[in-house]
C-alpha atoms as a printed R data frame, in Angstrom:
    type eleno elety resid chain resno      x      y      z
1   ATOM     1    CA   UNK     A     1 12.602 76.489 29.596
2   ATOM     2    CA   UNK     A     2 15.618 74.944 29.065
3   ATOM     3    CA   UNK     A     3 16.016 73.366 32.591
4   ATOM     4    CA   UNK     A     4 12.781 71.337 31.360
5   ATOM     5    CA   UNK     A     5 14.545 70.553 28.034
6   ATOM     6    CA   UNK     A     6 17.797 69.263 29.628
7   ATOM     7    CA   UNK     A     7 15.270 67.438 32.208
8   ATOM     8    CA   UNK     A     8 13.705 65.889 29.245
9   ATOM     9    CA   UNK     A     9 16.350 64.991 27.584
10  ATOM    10    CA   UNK     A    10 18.038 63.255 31.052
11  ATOM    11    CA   UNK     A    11 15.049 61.005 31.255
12  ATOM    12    CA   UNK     A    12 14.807 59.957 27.671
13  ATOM    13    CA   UNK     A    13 18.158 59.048 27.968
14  ATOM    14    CA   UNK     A    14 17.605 57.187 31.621
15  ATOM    15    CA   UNK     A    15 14.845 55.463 29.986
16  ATOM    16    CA   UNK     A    16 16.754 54.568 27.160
17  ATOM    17    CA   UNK     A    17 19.102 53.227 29.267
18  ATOM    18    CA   UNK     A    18 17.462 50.549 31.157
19  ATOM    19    CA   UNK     A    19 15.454 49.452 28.142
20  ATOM    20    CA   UNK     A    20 18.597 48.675 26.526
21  ATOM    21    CA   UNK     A    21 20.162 47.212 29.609
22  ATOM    22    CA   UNK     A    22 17.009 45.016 30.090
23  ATOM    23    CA   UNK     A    23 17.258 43.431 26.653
24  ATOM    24    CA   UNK     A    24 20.767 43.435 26.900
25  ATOM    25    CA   UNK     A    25 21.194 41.470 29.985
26  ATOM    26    CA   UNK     A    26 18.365 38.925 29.318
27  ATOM    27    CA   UNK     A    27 20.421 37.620 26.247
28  ATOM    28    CA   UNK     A    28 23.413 37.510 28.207
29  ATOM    29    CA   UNK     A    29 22.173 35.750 30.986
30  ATOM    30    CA   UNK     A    30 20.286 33.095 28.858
31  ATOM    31    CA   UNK     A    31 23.133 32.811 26.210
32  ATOM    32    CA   UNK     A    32 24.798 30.081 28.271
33  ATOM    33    CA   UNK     A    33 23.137 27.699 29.801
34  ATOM    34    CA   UNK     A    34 22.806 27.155 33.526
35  ATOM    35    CA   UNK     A    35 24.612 24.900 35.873
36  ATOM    36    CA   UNK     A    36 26.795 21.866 33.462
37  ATOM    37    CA   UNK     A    37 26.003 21.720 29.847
38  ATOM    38    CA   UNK     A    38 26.994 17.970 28.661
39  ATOM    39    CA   UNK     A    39 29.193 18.043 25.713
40  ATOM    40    CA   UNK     A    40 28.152 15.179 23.385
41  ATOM    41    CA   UNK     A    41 31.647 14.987 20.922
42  ATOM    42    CA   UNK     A    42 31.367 13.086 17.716
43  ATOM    43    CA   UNK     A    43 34.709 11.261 17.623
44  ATOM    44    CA   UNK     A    44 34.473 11.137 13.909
45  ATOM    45    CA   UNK     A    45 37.264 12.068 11.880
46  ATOM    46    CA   UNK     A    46 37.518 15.166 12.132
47  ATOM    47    CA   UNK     A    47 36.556 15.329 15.672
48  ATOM    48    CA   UNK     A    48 33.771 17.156 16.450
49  ATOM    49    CA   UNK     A    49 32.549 19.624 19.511
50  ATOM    50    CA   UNK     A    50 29.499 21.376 19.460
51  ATOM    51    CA   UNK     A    51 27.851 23.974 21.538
52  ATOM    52    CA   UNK     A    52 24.626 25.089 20.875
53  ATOM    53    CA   UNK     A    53 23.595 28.253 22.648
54  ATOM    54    CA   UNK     A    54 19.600 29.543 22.863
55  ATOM    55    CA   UNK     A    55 19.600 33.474 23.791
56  ATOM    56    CA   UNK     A    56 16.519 34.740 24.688
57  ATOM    57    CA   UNK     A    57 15.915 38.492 24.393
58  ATOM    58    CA   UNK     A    58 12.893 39.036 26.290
59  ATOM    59    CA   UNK     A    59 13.333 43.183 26.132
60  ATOM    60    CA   UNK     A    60 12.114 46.089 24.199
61  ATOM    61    CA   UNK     A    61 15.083 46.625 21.790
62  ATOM    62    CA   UNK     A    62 17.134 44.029 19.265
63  ATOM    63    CA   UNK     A    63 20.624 43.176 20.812
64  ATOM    64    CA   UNK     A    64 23.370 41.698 18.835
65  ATOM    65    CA   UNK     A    65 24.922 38.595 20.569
66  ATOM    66    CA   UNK     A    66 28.459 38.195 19.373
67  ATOM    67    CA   UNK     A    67 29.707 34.751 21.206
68  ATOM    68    CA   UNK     A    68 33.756 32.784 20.612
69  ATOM    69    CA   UNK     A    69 34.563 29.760 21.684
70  ATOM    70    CA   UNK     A    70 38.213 28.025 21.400
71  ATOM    71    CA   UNK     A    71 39.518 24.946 22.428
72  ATOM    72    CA   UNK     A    72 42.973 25.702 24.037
73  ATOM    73    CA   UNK     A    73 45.496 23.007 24.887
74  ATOM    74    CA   UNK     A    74 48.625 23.160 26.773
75  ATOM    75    CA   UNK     A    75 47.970 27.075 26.331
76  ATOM    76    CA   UNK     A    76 47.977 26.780 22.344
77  ATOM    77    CA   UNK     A    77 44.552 27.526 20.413
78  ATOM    78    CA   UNK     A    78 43.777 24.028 18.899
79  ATOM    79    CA   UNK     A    79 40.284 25.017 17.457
80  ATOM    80    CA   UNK     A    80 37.815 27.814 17.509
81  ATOM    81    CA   UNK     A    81 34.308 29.079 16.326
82  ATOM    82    CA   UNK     A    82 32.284 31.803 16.603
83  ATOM    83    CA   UNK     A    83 29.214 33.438 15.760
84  ATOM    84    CA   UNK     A    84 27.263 36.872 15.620
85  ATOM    85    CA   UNK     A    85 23.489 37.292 15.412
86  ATOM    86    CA   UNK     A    86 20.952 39.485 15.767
87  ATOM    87    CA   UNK     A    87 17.943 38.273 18.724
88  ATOM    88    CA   UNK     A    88 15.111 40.661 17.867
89  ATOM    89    CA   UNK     A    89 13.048 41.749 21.041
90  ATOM    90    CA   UNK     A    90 10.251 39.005 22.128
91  ATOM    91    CA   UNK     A    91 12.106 36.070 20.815
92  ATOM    92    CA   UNK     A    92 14.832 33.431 20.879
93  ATOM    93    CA   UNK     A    93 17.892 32.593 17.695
94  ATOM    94    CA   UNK     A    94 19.562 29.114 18.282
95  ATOM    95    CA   UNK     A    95 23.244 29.675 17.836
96  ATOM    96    CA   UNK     A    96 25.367 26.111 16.541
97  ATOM    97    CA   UNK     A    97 29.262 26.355 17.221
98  ATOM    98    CA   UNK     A    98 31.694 23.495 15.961
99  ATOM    99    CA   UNK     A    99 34.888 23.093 16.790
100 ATOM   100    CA   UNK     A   100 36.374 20.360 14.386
101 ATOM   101    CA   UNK     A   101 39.866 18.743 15.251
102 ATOM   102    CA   UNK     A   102 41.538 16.110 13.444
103 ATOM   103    CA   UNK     A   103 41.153 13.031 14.959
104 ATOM   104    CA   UNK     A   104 44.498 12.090 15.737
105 ATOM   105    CA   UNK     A   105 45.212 15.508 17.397
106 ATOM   106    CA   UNK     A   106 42.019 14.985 19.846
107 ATOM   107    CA   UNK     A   107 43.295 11.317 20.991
108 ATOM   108    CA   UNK     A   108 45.997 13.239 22.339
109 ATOM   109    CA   UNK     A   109 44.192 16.580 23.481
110 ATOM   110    CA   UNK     A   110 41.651 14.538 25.365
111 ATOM   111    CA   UNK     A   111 44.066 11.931 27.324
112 ATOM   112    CA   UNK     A   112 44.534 12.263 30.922
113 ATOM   113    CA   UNK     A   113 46.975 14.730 32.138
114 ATOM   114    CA   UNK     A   114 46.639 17.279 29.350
115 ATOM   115    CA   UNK     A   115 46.151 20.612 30.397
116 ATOM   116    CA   UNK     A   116 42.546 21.379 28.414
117 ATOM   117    CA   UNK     A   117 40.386 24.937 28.576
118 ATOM   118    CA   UNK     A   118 37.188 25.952 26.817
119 ATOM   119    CA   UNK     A   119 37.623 29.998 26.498
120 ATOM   120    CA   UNK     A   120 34.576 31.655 25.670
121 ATOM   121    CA   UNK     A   121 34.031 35.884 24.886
122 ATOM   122    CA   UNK     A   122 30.567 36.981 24.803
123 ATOM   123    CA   UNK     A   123 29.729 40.325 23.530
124 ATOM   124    CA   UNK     A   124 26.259 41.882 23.652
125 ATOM   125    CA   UNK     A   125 25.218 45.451 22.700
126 ATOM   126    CA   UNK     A   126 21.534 47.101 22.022
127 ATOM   127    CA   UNK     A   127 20.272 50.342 21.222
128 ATOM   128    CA   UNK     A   128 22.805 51.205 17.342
129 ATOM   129    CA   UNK     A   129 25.722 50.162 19.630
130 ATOM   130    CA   UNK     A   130 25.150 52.619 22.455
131 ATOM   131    CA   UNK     A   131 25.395 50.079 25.591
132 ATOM   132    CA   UNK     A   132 27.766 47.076 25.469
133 ATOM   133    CA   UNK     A   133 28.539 44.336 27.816
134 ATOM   134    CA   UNK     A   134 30.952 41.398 27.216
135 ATOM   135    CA   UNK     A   135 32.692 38.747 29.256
136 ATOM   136    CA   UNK     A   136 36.065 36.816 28.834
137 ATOM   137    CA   UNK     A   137 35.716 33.185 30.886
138 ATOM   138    CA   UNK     A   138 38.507 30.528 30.974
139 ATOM   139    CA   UNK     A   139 36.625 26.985 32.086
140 ATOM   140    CA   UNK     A   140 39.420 24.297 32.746
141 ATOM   141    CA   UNK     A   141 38.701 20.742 31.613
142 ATOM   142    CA   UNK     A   142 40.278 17.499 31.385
143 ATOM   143    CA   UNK     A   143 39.952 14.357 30.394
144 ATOM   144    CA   UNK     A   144 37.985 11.934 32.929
């Protein structure tokens, strides 16, 4: 009797598992797009950078995407943003970031032969927290 409980209880939990991890992973993977995402920066003053992001969580279970994104130049955090939404299963949030720099600092942050980086975190969890997954990524850039 309670082999079969502890049985149950192992595949519940198994199951449970790679629901979450389904939904999980399919906002992840969809969070950023594919291959080179063009930039479009309104040189207003201030100096704007957006990033829109469209996760998809095509799962079973809500996740909770929570995405950063800085501007780092010469290894000093010039600008950040960040965000943290809920994608219910079956459907898609749009997700705006802005990074807004004065406009004299970006004439010099974007000039050739400044070290630039875009550092992003992504952090996505489903099932009250139980299963996590986030990434730390360092893209260099430069001006061209």
């Amino acid at each position: 009797m309670i082999g079969a409980l502890i049985a149950v209880v192992q595949l519940a939990s198994t199951l449970g598992l790679v629901i979450g991890m389904h939904s999980m992973l399919g906002v992840f993977s969809t969070a950023m797009s594919g291959g080179e995402q063009g930039i479009e920066i309104q040189f207003t003053d201030p100096v704007i950078v957006p990033f829109n992001l469209a996760p998809r969580n095509g799962g079973f279970v809500d996740t909770v995407l929570e995405v950063r994104i800085a501007m780092i130049v010469d290894g000093v955090e010039v600008a950040y943003d960040s965000a943290l939404v809920s994608v219910p299963a079956g459907s898609s949030v749009p997700v705006d970031l802005e990074l807004s720099v004065p406009l004299e600092d970006a004439e010099e942050y974007f000039q050739e032969g400044t070290e630039l980086q875009w550092e992003t975190d992504i952090s996505v969890t489903s099932l009250f927290d139980l299963i996590s997954f986030s990434n730390h990524m360092v893209m260099e850039a430069g001006a061209e």
